[in-house]
py3Dmol code that shows the C-alpha trace and the ligand (Angstrom):
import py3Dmol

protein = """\
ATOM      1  CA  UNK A   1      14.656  -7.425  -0.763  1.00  0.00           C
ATOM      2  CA  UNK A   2      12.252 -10.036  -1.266  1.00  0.00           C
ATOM      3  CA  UNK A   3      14.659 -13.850  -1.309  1.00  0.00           C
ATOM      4  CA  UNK A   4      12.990 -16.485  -3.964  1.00  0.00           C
ATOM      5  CA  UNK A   5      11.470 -18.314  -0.413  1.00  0.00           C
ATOM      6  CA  UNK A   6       9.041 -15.569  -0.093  1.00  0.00           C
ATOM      7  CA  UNK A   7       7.379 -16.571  -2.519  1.00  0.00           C
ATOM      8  CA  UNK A   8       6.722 -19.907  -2.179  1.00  0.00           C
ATOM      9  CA  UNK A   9       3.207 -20.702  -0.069  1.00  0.00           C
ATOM     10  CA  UNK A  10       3.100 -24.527   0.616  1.00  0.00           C
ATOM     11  CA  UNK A  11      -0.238 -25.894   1.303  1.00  0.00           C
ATOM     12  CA  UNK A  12      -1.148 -27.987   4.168  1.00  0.00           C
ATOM     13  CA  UNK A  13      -3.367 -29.583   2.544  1.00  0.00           C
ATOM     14  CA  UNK A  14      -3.480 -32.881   4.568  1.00  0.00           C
ATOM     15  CA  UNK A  15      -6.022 -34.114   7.593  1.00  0.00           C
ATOM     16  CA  UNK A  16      -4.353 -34.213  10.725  1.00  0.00           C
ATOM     17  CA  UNK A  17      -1.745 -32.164  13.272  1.00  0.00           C
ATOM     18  CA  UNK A  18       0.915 -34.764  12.921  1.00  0.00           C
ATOM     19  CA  UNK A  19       1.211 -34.911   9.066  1.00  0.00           C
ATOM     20  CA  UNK A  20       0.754 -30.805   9.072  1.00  0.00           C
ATOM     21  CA  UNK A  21       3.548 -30.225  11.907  1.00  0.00           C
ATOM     22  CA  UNK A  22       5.796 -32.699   9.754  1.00  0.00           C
ATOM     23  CA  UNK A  23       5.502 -30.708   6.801  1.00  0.00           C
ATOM     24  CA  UNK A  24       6.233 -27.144   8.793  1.00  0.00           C
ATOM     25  CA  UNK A  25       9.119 -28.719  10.499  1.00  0.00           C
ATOM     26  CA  UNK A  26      10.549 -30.259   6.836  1.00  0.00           C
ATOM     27  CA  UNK A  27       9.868 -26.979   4.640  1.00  0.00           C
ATOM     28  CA  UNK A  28       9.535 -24.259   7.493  1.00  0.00           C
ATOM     29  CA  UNK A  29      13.498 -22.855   5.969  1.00  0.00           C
ATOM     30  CA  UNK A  30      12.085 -23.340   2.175  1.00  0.00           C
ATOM     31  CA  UNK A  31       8.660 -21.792   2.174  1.00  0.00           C
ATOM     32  CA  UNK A  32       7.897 -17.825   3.019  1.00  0.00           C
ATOM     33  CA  UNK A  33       3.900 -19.124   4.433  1.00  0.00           C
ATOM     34  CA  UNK A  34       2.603 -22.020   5.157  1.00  0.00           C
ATOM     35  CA  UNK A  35      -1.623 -22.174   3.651  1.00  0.00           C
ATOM     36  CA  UNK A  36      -4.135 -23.741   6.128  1.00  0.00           C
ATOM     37  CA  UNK A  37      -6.591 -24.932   3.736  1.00  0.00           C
ATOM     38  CA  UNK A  38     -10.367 -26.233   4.669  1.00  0.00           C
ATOM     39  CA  UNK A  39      -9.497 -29.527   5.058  1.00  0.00           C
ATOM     40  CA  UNK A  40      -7.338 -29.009   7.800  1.00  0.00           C
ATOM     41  CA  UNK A  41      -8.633 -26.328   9.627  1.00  0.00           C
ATOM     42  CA  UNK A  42     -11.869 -28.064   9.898  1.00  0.00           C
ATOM     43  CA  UNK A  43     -10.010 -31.672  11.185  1.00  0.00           C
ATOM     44  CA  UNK A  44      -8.002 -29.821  13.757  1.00  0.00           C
ATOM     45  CA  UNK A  45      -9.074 -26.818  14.353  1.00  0.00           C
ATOM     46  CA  UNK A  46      -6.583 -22.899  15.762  1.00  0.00           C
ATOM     47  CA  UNK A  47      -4.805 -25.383  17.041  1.00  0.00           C
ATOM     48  CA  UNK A  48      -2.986 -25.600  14.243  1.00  0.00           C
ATOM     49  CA  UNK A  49      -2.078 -21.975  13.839  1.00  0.00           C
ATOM     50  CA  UNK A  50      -0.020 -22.033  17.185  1.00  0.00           C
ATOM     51  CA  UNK A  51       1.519 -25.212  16.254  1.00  0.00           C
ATOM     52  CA  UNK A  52       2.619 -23.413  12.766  1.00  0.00           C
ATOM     53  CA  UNK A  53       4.318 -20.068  14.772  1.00  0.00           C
ATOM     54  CA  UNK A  54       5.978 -22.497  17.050  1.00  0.00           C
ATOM     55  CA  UNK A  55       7.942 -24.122  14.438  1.00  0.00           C
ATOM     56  CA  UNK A  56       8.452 -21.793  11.836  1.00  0.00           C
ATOM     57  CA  UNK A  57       8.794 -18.138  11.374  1.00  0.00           C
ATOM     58  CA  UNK A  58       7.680 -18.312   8.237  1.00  0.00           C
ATOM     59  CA  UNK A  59       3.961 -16.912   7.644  1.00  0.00           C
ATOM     60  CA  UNK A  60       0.371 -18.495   7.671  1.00  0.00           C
ATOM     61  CA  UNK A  61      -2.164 -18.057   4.974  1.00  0.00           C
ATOM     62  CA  UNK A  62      -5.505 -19.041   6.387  1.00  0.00           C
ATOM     63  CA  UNK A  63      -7.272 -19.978   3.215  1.00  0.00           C
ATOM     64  CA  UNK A  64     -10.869 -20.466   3.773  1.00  0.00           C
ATOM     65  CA  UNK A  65     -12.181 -19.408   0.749  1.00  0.00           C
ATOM     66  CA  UNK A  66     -15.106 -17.875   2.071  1.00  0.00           C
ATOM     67  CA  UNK A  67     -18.827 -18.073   0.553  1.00  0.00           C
ATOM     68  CA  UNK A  68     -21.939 -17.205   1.611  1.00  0.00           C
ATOM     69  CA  UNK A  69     -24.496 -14.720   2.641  1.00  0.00           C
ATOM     70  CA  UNK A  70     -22.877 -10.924   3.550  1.00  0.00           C
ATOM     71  CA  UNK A  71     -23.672 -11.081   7.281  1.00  0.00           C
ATOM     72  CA  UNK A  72     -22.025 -14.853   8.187  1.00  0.00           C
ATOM     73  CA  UNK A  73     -18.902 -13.863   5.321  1.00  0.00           C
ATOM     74  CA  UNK A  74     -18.534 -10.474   7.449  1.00  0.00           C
ATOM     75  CA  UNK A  75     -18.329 -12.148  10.844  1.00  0.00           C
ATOM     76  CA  UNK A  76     -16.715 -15.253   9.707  1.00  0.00           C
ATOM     77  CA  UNK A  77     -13.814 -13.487   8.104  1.00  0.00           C
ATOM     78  CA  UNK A  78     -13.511 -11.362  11.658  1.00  0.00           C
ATOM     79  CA  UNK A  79     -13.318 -14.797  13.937  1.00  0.00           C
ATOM     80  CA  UNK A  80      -9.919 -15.750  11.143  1.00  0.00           C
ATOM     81  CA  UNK A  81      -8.373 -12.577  11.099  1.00  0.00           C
ATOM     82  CA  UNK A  82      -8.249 -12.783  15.168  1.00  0.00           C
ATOM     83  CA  UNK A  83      -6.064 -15.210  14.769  1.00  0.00           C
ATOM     84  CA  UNK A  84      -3.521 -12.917  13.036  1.00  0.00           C
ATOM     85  CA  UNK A  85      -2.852 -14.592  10.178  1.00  0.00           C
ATOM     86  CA  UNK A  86      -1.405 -12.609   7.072  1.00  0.00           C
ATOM     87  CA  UNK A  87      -3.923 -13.622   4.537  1.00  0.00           C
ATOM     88  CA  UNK A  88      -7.416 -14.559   4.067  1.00  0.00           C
ATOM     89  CA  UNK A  89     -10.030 -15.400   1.141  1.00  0.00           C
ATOM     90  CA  UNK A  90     -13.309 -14.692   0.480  1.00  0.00           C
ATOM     91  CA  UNK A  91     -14.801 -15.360  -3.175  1.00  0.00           C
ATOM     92  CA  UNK A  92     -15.514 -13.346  -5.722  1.00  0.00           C
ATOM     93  CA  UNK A  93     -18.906 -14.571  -6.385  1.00  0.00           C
ATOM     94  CA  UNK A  94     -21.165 -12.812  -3.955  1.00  0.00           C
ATOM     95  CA  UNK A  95     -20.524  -9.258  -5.952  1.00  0.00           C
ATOM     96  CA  UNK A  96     -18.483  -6.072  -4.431  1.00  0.00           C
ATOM     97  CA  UNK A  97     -20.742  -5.408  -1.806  1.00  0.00           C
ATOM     98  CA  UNK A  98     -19.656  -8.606   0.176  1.00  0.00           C
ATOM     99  CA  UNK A  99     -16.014  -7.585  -0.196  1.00  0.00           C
ATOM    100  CA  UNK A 100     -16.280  -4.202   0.431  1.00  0.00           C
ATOM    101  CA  UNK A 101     -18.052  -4.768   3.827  1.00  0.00           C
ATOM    102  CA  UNK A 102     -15.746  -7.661   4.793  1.00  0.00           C
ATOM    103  CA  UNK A 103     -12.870  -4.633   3.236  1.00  0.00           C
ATOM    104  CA  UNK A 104     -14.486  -2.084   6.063  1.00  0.00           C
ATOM    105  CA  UNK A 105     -14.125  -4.357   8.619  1.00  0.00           C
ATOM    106  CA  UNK A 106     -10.717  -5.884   9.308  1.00  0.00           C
ATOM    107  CA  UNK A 107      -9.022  -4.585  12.717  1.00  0.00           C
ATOM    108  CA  UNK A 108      -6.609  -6.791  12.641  1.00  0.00           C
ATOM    109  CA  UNK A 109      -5.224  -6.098   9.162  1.00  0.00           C
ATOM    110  CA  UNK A 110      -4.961  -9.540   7.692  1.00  0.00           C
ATOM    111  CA  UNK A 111      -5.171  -8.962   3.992  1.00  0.00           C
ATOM    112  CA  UNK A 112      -7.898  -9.896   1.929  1.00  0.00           C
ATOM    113  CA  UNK A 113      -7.609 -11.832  -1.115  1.00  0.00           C
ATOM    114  CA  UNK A 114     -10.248 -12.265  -3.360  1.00  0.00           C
ATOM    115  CA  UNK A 115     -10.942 -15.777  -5.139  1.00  0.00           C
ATOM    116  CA  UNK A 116     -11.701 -15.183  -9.225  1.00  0.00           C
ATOM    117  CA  UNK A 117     -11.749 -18.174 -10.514  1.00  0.00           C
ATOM    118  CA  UNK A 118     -10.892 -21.686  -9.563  1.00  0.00           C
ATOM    119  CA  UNK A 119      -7.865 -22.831 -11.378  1.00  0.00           C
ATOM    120  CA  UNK A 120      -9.714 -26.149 -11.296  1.00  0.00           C
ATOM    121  CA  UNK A 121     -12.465 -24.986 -13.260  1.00  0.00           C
ATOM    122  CA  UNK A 122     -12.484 -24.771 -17.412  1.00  0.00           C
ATOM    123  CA  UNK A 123     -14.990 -23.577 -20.151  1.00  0.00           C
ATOM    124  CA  UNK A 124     -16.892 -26.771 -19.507  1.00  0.00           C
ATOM    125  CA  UNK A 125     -17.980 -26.132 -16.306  1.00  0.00           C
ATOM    126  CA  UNK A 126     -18.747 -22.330 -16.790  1.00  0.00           C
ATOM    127  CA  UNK A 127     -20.999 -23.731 -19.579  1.00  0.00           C
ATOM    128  CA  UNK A 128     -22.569 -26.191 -17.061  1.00  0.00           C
ATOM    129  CA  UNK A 129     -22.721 -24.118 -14.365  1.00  0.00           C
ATOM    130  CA  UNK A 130     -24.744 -21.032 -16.744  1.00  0.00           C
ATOM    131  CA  UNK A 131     -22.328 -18.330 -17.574  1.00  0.00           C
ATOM    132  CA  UNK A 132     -22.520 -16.210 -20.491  1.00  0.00           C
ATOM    133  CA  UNK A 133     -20.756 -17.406 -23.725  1.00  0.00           C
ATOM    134  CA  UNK A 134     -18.142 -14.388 -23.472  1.00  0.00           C
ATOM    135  CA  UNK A 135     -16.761 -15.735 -20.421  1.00  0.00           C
ATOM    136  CA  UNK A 136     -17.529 -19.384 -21.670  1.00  0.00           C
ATOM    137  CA  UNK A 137     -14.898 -18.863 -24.697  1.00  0.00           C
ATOM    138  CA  UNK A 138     -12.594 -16.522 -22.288  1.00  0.00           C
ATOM    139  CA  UNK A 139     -12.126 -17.656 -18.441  1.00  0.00           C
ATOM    140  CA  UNK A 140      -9.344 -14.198 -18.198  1.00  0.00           C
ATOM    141  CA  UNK A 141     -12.581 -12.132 -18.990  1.00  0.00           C
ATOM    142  CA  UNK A 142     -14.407 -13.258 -16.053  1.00  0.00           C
ATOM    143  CA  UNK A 143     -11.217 -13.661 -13.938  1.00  0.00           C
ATOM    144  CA  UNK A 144     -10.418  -9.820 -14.879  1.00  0.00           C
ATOM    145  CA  UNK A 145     -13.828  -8.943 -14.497  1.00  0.00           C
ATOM    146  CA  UNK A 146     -13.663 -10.051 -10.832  1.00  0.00           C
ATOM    147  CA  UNK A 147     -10.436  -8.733 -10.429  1.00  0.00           C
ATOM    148  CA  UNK A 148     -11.448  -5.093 -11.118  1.00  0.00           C
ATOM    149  CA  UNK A 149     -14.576  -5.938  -8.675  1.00  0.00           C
ATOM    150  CA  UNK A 150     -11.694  -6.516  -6.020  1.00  0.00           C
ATOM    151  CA  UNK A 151      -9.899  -3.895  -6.249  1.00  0.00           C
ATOM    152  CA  UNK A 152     -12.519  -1.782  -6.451  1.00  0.00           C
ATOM    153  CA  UNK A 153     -14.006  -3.154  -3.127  1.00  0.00           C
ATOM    154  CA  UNK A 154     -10.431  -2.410  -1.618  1.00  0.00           C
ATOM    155  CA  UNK A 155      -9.323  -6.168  -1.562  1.00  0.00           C
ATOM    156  CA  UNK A 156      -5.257  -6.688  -1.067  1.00  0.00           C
ATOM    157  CA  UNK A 157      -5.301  -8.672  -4.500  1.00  0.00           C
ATOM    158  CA  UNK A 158      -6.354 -11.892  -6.036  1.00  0.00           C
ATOM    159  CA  UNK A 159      -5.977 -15.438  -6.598  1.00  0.00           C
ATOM    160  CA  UNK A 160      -5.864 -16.232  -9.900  1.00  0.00           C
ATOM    161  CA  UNK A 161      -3.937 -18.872 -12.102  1.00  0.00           C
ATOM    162  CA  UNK A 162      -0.733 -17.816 -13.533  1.00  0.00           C
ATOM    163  CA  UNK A 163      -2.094 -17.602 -17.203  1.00  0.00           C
ATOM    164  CA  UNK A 164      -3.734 -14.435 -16.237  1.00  0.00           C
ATOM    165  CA  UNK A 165      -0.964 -12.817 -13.775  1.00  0.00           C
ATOM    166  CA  UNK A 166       0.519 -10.637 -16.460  1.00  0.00           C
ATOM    167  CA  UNK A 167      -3.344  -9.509 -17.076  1.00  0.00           C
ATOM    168  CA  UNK A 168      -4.124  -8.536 -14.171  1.00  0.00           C
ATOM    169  CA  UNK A 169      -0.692  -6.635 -13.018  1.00  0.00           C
ATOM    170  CA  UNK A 170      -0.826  -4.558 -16.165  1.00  0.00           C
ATOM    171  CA  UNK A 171      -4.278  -3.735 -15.497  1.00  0.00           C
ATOM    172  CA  UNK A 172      -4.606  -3.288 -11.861  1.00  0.00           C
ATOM    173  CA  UNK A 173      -1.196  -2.531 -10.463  1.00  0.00           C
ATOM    174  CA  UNK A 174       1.830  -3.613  -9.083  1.00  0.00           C
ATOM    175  CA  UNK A 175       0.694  -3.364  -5.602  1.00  0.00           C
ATOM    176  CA  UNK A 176      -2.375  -5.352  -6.229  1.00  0.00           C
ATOM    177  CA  UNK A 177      -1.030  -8.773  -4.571  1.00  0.00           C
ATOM    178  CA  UNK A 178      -1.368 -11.922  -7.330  1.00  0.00           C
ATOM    179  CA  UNK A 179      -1.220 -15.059  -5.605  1.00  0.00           C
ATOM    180  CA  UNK A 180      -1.013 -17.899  -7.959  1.00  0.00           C
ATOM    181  CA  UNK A 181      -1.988 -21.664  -7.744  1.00  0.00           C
ATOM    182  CA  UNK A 182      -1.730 -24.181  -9.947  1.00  0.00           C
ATOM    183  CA  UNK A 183       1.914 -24.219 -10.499  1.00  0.00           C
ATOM    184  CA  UNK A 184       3.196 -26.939 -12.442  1.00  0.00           C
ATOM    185  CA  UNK A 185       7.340 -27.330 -12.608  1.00  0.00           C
ATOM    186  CA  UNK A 186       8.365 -28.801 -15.970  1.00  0.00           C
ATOM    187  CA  UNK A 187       9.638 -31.897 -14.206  1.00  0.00           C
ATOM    188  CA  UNK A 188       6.866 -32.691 -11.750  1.00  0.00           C
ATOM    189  CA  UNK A 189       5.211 -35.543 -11.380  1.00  0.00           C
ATOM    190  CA  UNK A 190       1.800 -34.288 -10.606  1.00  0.00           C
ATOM    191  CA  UNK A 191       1.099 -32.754 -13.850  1.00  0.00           C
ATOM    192  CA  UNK A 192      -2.202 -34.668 -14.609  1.00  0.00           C
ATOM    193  CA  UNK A 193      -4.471 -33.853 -11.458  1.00  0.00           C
ATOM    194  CA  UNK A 194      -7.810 -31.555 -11.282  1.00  0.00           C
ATOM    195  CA  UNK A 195      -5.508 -28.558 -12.099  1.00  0.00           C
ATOM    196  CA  UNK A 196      -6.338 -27.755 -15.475  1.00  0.00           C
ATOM    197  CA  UNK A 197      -4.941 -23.982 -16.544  1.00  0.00           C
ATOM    198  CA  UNK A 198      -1.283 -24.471 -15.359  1.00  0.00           C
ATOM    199  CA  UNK A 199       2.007 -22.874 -15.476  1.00  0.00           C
ATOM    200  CA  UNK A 200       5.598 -23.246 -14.525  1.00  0.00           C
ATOM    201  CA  UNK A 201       7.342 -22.160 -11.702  1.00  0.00           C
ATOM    202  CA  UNK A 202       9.915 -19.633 -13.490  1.00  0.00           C
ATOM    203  CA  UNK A 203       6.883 -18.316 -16.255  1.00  0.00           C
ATOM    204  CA  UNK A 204       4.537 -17.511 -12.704  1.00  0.00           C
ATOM    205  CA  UNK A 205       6.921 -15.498 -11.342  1.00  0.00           C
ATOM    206  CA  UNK A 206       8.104 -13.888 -15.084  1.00  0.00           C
ATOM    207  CA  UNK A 207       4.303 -12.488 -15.474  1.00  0.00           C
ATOM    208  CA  UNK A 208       4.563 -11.178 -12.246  1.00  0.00           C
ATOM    209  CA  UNK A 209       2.947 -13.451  -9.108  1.00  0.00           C
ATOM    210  CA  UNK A 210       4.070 -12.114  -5.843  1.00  0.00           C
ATOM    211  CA  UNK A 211       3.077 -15.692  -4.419  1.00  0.00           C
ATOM    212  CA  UNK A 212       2.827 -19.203  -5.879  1.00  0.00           C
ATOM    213  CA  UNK A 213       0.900 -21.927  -4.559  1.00  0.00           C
ATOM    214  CA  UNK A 214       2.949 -25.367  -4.770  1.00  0.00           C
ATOM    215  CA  UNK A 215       1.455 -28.292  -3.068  1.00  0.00           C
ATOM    216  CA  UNK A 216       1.363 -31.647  -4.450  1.00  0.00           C
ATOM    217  CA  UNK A 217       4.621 -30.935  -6.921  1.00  0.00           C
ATOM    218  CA  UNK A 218       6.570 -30.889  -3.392  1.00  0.00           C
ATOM    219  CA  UNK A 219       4.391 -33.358  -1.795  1.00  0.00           C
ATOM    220  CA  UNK A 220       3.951 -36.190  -4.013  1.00  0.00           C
ATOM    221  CA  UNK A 221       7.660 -35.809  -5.278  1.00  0.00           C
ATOM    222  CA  UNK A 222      10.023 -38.540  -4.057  1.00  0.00           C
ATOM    223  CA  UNK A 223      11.989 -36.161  -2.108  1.00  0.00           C
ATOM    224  CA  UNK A 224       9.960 -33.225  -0.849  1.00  0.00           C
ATOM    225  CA  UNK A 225      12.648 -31.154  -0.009  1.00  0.00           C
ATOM    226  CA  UNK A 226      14.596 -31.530  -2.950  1.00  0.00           C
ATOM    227  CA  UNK A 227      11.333 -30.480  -5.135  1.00  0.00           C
ATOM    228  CA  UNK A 228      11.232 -27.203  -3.069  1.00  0.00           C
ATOM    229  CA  UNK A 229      15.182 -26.353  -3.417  1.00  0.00           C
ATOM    230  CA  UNK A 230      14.162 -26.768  -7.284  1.00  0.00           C
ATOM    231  CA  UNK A 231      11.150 -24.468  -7.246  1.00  0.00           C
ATOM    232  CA  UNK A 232      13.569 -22.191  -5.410  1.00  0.00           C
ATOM    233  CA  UNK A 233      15.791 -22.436  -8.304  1.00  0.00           C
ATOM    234  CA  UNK A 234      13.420 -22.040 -10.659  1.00  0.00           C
ATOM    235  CA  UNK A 235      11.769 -18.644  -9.069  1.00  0.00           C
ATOM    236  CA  UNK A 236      15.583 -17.553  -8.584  1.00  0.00           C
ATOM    237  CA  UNK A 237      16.195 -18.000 -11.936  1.00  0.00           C
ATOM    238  CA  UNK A 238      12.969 -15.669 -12.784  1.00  0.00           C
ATOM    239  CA  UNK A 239      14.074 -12.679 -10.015  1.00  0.00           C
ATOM    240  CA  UNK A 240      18.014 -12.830 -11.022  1.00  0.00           C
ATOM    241  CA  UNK A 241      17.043 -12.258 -14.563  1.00  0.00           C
TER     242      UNK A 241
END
"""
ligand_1 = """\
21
C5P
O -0.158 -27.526 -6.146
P -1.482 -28.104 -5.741
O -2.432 -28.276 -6.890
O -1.382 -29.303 -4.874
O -2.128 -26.968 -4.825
C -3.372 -27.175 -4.295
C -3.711 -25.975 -3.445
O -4.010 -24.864 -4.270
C -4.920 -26.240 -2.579
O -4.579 -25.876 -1.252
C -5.969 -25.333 -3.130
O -6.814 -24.820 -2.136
C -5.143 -24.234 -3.750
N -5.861 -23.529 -4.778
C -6.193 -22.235 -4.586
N -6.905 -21.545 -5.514
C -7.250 -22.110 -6.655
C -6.897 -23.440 -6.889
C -6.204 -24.126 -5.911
O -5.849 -21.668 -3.545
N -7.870 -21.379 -7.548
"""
view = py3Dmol.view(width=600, height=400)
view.addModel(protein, "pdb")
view.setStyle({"model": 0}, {"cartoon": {"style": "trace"}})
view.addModel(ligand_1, "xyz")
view.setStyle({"model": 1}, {"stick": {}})
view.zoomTo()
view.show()
C-alpha cells in the first residue's frame, strides 16, 4: 500500500553537495524520491547520486529534462539510466519518434517520463513562442495532445501540472504515471513565483497524481520539516478519503 510519503518528490534544486546532502539528511524519512534537477547535476556531477543512496532509502528522480536532436537524446538518456535511477525526462517537443527510440532503448529500466508542458509557461508565451490559437486559448489541449504522443511512444507517463491530472488519467489510464509540479499548499508562502497554473496539495492527489513535485513550499518555509509533515497531511487527507 502506497503511505502519503510516496508521493512526495522533493527537489534538490540547489548548487552544491553540502546544501543537497543537508536536505536528504533533513527530509530523507518525509519524501518517497529525492529529484536531481539540472542545476545540480551539472555543479556536482554522479557524485551526487551516491551521496543520495547513502543517506536515504528513499528514491532518486534524475530530472534532466532532455532536448535535442534523436541521436544525442538516445545516448544521453542511456549514460542517466546507468546510474539506476527510477525516473528520467525527456520532452515532449521533439515528436514520438524521439520517445519511442529513447522507449526501445532502456536496459536498465528507469522509467521514462515525458515533459508536456512547463507548468511555468501560460497562453502568453505559447502565443510568443508561435503555437496555434487552439492550444493558445487551451494549454490541456496541447498538454493532452502530448500526452497521447507519450503513451503512444510507450513512455511510463507524464509531467504535467495538476490542473490537467484528472484529464489525462481518464483519458490515458490509471497506470499511465502523472507526476505533478507546481504544487501550491493553501498556506505556503511561495505562492507568487514563476509557477503560474497551480494547485493544492490535497486537490493534486484528489485528480489523481501518483507524484507531486514540492520544492520551494518546503524550502523557503520557516521550518522545512514542518511544511513537509503538512503536505503529508494534506495528501493523507486526499488517500484516507
Ligand atoms: O515547488 P517548486 O516550484 O519549487 O518546484 C520546482 C521544481 O519543479 C523544479 O525542480 C522544476 O524542475 C520542477 N518542475 C518540473 N516540471 C515542470 C515545472 C517544474 O519538473 N513542468
Amino acid at each position: 500500500m502506497k503511505r502519503a510519503k510516496d508521493y512526495l518528490i522533493f527537489p534538490l534544486d540547489v548548487p552544491t553537495y553540502k546544501e543537497a546532502i543537508r536536505y536528504v539528511e533533513l527530509l530523507g524519512k518525509h519524501v518517497g524520491l529525492f529529484k536531481v534537477g539540472l542545476e545540480l547535476f551539472v555543479s556536482v556531477g554522479p557524485k551526487i547520486l551516491k551521496g543520495i543512496r547513502e543517506r536515504s532509502g528513499a528514491g532518486i528522480f534524475l530530472d534532466l529534462k532532455f532536448h535535442d536532436i534523436p541521436a544525442t537524446v538516445k545516448n544521453a538518456f542511456l549514460a542517466a539510466s546507468a546510474h539506476g535511477v527510477a525516473f528520467t525526462t525527456v520532452h515532449c517537443d521533439e515528436g514520438k519518434g524521439l520517445l519511442r527510440s529513447v522507449v526501445e532503448n532502456n536496459p536498465s529500466g528507469t522509467k521514462i517520463l515525458a515533459v508536456t508542458v512547463l507548468t511555468s509557461l501560460e497562453s502568453k508565451n505559447l502565443k510568443e513562442l508561435g503555437y496555434l490559437d487552439r492550444y493558445v486559448k487551451n494549454i490541456t489541449e496541447l498538454v493532452m495532445l502530448r500526452a497521447r504522443m507519450a503513451k503512444e511512444a510507450g513512455c511510463s507517463g507524464v509531467v504535467c501540472s495538476g490542473l490537467e491530472v484528472e484529464r489525462v488519467k481518464a483519458e490515458l489510464g490509471k497506470d499511465f504515471i502523472v507526476v505533478t509540479p507546481g504544487i501550491r499548499p493553501a498556506w505556503s508562502l511561495a505562492g507568487k513565483d514563476d509557477q503560474k497554473r497551480i494547485i493544492t496539495p490535497y486537490q493534486a492527489i484528489k485528480g489523481g497524481a501518483d507524484y507531486l513535485v514540492v520544492g520551494r513550499p518546503i524550502r523557503a518555509a520557516e521550518k522545512p520539516i514542518e511544511a513537509a509533515e503538512r503536505v503529508l497531511d494534506e495528501i493523507e487527507m486526499a488517500i484516507s478519503e
